[in-house]
FILUMMAR-460800 format. One record per residue (C-alpha): residue in one letter; z, x, y. Coordinates in steps of 0.25 Angstrom, whole numbers, padded with zeros to 4 digits, always signed. Example, Ala and Ser with C-alpha at 12.3 -4.5 7.8 and 13.67 -1.06 7.14 Angstrom:
<sites>
A+0031+0049-0018S+0029+0055-0004
</sites>
This chain:
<sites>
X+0570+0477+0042X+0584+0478+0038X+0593+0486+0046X+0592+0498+0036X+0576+0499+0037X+0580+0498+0053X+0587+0511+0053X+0577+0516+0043X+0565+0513+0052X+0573+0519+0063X+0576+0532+0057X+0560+0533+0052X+0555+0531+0066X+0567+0539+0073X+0571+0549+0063X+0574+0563+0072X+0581+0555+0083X+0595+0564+0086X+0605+0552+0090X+0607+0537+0091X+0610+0529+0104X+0622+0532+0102X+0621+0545+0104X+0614+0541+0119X+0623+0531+0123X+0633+0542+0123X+0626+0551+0128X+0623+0543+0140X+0635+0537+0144X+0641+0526+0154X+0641+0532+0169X+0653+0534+0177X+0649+0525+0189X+0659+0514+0196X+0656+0501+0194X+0644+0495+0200X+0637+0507+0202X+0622+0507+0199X+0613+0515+0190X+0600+0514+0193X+0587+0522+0191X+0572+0526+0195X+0563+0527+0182X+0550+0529+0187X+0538+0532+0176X+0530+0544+0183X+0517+0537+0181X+0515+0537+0196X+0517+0540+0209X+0529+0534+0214X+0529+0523+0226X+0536+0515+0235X+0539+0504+0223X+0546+0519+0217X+0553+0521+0228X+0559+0508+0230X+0566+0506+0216X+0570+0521+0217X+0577+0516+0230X+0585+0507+0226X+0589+0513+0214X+0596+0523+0223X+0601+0514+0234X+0608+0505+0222X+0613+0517+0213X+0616+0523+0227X+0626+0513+0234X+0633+0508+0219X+0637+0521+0217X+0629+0522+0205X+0616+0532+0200X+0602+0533+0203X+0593+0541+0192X+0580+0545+0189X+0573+0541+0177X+0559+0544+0173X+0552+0535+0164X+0541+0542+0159X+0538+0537+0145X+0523+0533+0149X+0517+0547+0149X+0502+0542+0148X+0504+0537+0163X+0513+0548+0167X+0508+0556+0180X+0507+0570+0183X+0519+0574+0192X+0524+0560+0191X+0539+0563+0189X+0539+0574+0199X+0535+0562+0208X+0545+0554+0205X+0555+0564+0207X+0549+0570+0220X+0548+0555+0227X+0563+0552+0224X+0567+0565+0231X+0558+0563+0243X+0560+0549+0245X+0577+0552+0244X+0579+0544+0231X+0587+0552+0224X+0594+0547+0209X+0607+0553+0207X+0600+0557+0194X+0590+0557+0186X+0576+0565+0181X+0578+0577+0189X+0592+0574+0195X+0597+0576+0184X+0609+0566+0177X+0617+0563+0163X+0607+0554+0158X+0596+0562+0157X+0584+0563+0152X+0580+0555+0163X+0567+0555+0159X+0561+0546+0149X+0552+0554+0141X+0564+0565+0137X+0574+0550+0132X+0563+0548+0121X+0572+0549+0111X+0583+0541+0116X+0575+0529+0115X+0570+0532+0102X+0585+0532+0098X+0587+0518+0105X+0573+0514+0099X+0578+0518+0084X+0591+0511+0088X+0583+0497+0091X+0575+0499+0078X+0586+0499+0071X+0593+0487+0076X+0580+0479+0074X+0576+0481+0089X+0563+0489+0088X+0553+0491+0078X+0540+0499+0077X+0526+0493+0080X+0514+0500+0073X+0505+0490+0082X+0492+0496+0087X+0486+0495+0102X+0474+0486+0097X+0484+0477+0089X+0492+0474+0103X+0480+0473+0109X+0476+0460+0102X+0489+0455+0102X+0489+0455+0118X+0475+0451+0118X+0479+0439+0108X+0491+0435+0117X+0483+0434+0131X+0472+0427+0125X+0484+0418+0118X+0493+0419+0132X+0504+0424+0125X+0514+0434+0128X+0510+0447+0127X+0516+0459+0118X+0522+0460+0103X+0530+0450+0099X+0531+0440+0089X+0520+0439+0081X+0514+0451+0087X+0524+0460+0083X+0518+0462+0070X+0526+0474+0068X+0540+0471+0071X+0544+0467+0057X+0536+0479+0048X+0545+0483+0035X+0552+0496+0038X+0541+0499+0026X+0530+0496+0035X+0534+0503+0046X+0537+0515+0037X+0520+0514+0034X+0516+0513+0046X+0523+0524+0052X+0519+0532+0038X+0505+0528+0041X+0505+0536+0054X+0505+0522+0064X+0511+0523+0077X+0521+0513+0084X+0530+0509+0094X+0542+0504+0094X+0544+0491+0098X+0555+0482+0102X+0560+0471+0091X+0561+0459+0102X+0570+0448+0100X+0567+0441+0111X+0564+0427+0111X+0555+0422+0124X+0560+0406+0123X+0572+0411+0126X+0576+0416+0141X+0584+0428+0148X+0590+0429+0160X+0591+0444+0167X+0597+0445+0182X+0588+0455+0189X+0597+0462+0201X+0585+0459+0211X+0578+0446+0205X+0591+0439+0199X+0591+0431+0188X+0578+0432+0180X+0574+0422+0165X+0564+0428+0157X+0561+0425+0142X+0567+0435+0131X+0557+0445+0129X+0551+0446+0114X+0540+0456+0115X+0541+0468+0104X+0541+0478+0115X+0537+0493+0114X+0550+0501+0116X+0542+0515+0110X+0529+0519+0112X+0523+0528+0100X+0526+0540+0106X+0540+0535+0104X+0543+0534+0120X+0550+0523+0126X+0542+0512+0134X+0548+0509+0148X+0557+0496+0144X+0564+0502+0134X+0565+0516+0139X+0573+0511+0152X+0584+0503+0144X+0586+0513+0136X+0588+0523+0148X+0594+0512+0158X+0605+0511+0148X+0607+0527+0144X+0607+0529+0159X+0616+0519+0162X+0607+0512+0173X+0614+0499+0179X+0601+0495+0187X+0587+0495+0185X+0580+0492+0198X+0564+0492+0196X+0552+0485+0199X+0549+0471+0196X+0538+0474+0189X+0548+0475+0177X+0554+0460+0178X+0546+0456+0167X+0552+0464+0158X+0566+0462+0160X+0568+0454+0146X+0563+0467+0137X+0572+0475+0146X+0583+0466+0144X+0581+0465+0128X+0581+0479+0126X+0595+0482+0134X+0597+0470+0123X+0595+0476+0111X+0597+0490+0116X+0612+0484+0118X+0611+0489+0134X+0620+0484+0143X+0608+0479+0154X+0604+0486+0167X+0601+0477+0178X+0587+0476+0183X+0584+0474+0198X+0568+0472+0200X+0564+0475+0213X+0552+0467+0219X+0539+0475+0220X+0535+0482+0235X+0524+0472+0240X+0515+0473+0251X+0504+0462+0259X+0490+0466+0256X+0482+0470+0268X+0469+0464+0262X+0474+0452+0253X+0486+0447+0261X+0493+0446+0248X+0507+0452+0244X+0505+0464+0233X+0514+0474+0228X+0511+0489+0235X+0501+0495+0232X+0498+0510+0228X+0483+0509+0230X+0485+0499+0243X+0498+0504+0250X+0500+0518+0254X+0516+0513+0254X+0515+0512+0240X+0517+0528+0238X+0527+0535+0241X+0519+0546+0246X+0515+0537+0259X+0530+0537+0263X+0531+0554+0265X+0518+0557+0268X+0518+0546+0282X+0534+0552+0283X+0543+0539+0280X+0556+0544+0279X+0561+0544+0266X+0573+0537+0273X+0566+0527+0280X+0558+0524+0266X+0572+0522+0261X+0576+0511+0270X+0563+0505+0266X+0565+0504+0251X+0579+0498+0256X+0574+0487+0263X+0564+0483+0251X+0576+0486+0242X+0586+0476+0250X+0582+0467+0260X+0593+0466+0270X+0591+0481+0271X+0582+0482+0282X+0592+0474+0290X+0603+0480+0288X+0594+0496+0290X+0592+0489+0303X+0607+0486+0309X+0613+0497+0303X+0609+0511+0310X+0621+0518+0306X+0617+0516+0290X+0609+0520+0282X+0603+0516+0267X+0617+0521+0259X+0625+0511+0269X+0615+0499+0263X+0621+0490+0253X+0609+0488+0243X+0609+0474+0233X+0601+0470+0224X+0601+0455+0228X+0595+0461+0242X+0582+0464+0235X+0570+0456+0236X+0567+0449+0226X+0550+0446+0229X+0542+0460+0233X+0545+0467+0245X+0533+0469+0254X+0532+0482+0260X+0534+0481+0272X+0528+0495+0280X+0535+0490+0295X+0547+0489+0290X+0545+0502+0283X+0542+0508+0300X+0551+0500+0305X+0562+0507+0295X+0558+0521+0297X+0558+0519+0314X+0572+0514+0311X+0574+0526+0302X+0569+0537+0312X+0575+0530+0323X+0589+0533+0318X+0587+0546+0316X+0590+0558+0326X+0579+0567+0331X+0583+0578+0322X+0583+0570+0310X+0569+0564+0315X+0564+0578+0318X+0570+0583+0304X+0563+0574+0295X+0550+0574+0304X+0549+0588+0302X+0555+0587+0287X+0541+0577+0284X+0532+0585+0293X+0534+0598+0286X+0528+0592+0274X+0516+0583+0280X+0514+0589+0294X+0517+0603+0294X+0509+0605+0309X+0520+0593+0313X+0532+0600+0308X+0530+0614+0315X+0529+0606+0327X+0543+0600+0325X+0548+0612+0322X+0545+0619+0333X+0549+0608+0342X+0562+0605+0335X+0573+0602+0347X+0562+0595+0355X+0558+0587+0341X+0572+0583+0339X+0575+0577+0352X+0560+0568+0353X+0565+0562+0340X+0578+0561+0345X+0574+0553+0359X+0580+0539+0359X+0589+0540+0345X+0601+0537+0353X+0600+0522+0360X+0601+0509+0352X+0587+0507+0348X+0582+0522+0344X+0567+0522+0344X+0559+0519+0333X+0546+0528+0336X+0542+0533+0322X+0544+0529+0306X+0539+0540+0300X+0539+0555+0301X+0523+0555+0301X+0523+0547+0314X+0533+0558+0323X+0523+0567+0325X+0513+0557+0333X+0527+0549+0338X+0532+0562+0344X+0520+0570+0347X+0523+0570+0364X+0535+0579+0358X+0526+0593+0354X+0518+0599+0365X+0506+0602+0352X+0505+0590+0348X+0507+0582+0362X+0498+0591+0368X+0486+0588+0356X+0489+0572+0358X+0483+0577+0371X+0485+0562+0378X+0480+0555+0365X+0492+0545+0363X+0493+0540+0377X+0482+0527+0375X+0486+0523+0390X+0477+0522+0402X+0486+0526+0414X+0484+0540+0421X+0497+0543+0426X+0501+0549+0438X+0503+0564+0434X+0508+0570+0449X+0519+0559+0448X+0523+0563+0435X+0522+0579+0437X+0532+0574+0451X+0540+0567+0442X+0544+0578+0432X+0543+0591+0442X+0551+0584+0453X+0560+0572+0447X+0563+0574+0431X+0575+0577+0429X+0576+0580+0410X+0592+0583+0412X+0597+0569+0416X+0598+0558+0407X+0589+0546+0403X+0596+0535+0413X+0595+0543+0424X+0580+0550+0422X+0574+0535+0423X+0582+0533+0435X+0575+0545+0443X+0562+0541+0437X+0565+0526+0444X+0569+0535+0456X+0556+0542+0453X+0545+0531+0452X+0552+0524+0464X+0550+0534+0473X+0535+0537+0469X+0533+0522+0470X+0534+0517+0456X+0544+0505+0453X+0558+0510+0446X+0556+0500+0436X+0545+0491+0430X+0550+0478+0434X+0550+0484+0449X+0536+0487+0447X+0535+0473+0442X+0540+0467+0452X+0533+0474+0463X+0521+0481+0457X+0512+0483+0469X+0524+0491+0475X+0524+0502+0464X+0516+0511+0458X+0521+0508+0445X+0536+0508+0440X+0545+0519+0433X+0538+0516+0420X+0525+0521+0424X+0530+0535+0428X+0536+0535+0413X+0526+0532+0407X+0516+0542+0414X+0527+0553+0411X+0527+0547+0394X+0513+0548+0394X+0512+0563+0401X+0523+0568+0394X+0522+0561+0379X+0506+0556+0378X+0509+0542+0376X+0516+0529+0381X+0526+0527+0373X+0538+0538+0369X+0551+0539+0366X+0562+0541+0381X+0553+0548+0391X+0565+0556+0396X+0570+0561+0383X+0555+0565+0380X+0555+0573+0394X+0569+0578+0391X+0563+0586+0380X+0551+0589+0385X+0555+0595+0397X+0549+0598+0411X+0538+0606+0407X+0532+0600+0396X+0534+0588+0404X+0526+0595+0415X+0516+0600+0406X+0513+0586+0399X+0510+0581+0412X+0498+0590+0414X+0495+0589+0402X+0493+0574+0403X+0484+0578+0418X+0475+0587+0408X+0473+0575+0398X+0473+0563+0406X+0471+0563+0421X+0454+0563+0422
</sites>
């Protein structure tokens, strides 16, 4: 066609459209960032439920937006209705505000570059669509499903390269007259991209994550409009990447392959390109293959996000998980720095792994023990109660009718140079500090302590009524109780008793550990002191009887 039957084709498939690009470009101007500073976005289609792979690129499109200054939107890209879900945007926009990953703007946050929604831009890309038809970029294809069908069927059997193209493109050169027939006629089409790509010839795109990458020009006559007349996802996202000004596109790898369509159409679009960064997919070692796979939503309850709130991960501590996976000196530098948190981080590209990442669930404890154990007792208490208000309602009455008690258990050995690191989520506090509640130490009724000692109750009763003293200090507590043992023939310390066991009785650390046990239902605790200190004389007392009840026969 000459470039008059171009713009006359145009104007007969797009006659009612209200501007030209120009209009949009103007529209949508240049924003008023420094240099350097990154636009990125999330643009998730709401065909399903959102999981941890979600979650991740939304991550780091925050963190990287975050720290260059720069801005984080939402973007949804919901031109696939026939696979849309019910409720399936209001999920996507629940998650981000209860996992804490919040864009600067964006569907529902609101910004200049709105619509952020796909479905409401339809006719911004017929406008760029009529554009490229114009130039010689795009053309209509009256093709039929059964016709494509035999073309693919033809290529595998021939092992060719599959799509339109070539000789397949049997409608990329029609006569504006034909074309005017065939719409006359009542067929439907799509519009398709006029490739000039040529695949004996190579180009090289440098990925942010993977680095410099070859691949043969891409020749394939691509749909670009479906026949409702909405945009498929490839050129949907460069038309808004570049209308909204993004500077990187970080997504799954998954899209790698197709990089050189991408990079033809910022082409002919006459785009100045965004960067891509492709982050490797979240793998995971199968339990029954031994192979390595990617994570699974049928297999691997980590795979939703719903796993992570339900078992009470924080969302903080889940943070610092996605920030290992997304650099990989993160963990380290988490570890030696207590004083800092993820904002302090210094996040790069070139830090990323480039293979999969395998999910790795004890380093996921090991962060959130770290996590609570530099947090206070009140903020402990805060966010327990905050978690059990939602998934243990008996739970959170409990903490709130014991509130100054609750806030000093959490806050026992928080202080010293190694704090304790008992618990990693909110749904293991209940259990960890159950010795802290008369109702719920009372209905354990002895059933943690998996011992077999009897210990000796009339010492213990001694002890406490005669010789515990609650208003002294940690130091000098233990020395009374080495004072203590020694006069009711006990060693004052183990390596005594080591030393000399037919002597003793036993050593100091036996008289503890019957007091833990009496007092707490278990072996192991946090300080015994500061437990005591907070129980106080008479529950101490009343524990002890308790245990004579229940285990003395």
């Amino acid at each position: 066609m000459t470039e008059n039957e171009r713009i006359e084709l145009a104007n007969l498939l797009y006659p009612d459209l209200k501007h030209d690009t120009k209009y949009y470009e103007e529209k949508y101007p240049e924003r008023k960032l420094a240099e350097g500073a990154m636009v990125t976005r999330y643009a998730p289609s709401p065909t399903g439920s959102v999981h941890l792979g979600n979650l991740l690129s939304a991550f780091a499109d925050m963190v990287y937006a975050r720290q260059s200054g720069g801005s984080f939107y939402l973007r949804i890209e919901d031109t696939d209705q026939k696979r849309m879900i019910e409720g399936g945007i209001e999920n996507i926009t629940s998650v981000l505000h209860d996992f804490d990953i919040l864009p600067n703007e964006g569907y529902s946050f609101g910004g200049d570059y709105d619509p952020y929604i796909q479905s409401e831009r339809t006719e911004i890309y017929q406008t760029y669509i009529k554009d490229l038809i114009i130039k010689g970029y795009a053309y209509p294809c009256f093709m039929k499903e059964e016709e494509i069908q035999a073309i693919r069927e033809e290529q595998e059997i021939n092992k060719t390269k599959i799509g339109i193209y070539g000789v397949y493109a049997v409608d990329r050169d029609l006569s504006l007259e034909e074309v005017k027939s065939r719409i006359d006629q009542g067929e439907e089409y799509v519009i398709r991209l006029k490739s000039f790509g040529d695949p004996n010839k190579e180009i090289e795109i440098v990925d942010c994550i993977k680095g410099k990458m070859k691949f043969p020009e891409h020749n394939v006559d691509t749909v670009l409009l479906k026949k409702d007349g909405t945009p498929t996802y490839h050129f949907a996202h460069a038309i808004d990447d570049h209308l909204m000004h993004t500077t990187h596109v970080i997504r799954g790898d998954e899209w790698v392959s197709s990089l050189p369509l991408h990079y033809q159409l910022f082409q002919i679009l006459g785009f100045k390109p965004v960067h891509y960064a492709h982050i490797a997919p979240i793998t995971i070692k199968d339990q029954e293959t031994g192979n390595i796979r990617k994570i699974s939503k049928r297999k691997d309850p980590w795979f939703g996000v719903k796993y992570y709130e339900e078992n009470g991960i924080p969302i903080d501590a889940l943070h610092l998980y996605l920030a290992t996976i997304t650099n990989t000196n993160f963990e380290e530098w988490y570890l030696n720095n207590s004083d800092k948190s993820i904002e302090d981080f210094h996040f790069s590209f070139d830090k990323q792994a480039i293979g999969g990442t395998s999910f790795d669930e004890a380093k996921l404890v090991n962060l959130c023990k770290t996590y609570f154990s530099r947090k206070s007792g009140k903020e402990v208490y805060e966010e327990t109660l905050e978690w059990a208000k939602k998934h243990d309602f008996e739970y959170a009455e409990l903490l709130e009718k014991n509130k100054e008690d609750m806030i000093q258990f959490f806050g026992i050995e928080k202080d010293g140079p190694r704090p304790r690191k008992d618990i990693s989520k909110y749904s293991e506090v209940k259990e960890e500090f159950s010795y802290a509640i008369d109702e719920l130490f009372e209905k354990e009724n002895y059933s943690k302590y998996d011992g077999d000692k009897v210990y000796d109750v009339e010492l213990v009763l001694d002890y406490v009524d005669n010789h515990l003293d609650l208003d002294t200090n940690n130091e000098e507590w233990f020395n009374q109780m080495r004072e203590f043992a020694l006069n009711n023939g006990y060693a004052a310390s183990p390596k005594d008793y080591k030393n000399d066991p037919d002597s003793f009785k036993g050593h100091v650390g036996d008289i503890c550990e019957a007091i833990r046990v009496m007092i707490t239902g278990r072996l192991k605790s946090p300080d015994l002191f500061s437990i005591m200190k907070i129980l106080g004389k008479d529950k101490i007392i009343k524990r002890i009887k308790m245990y004579e009840n229940v285990c003395i026969k």
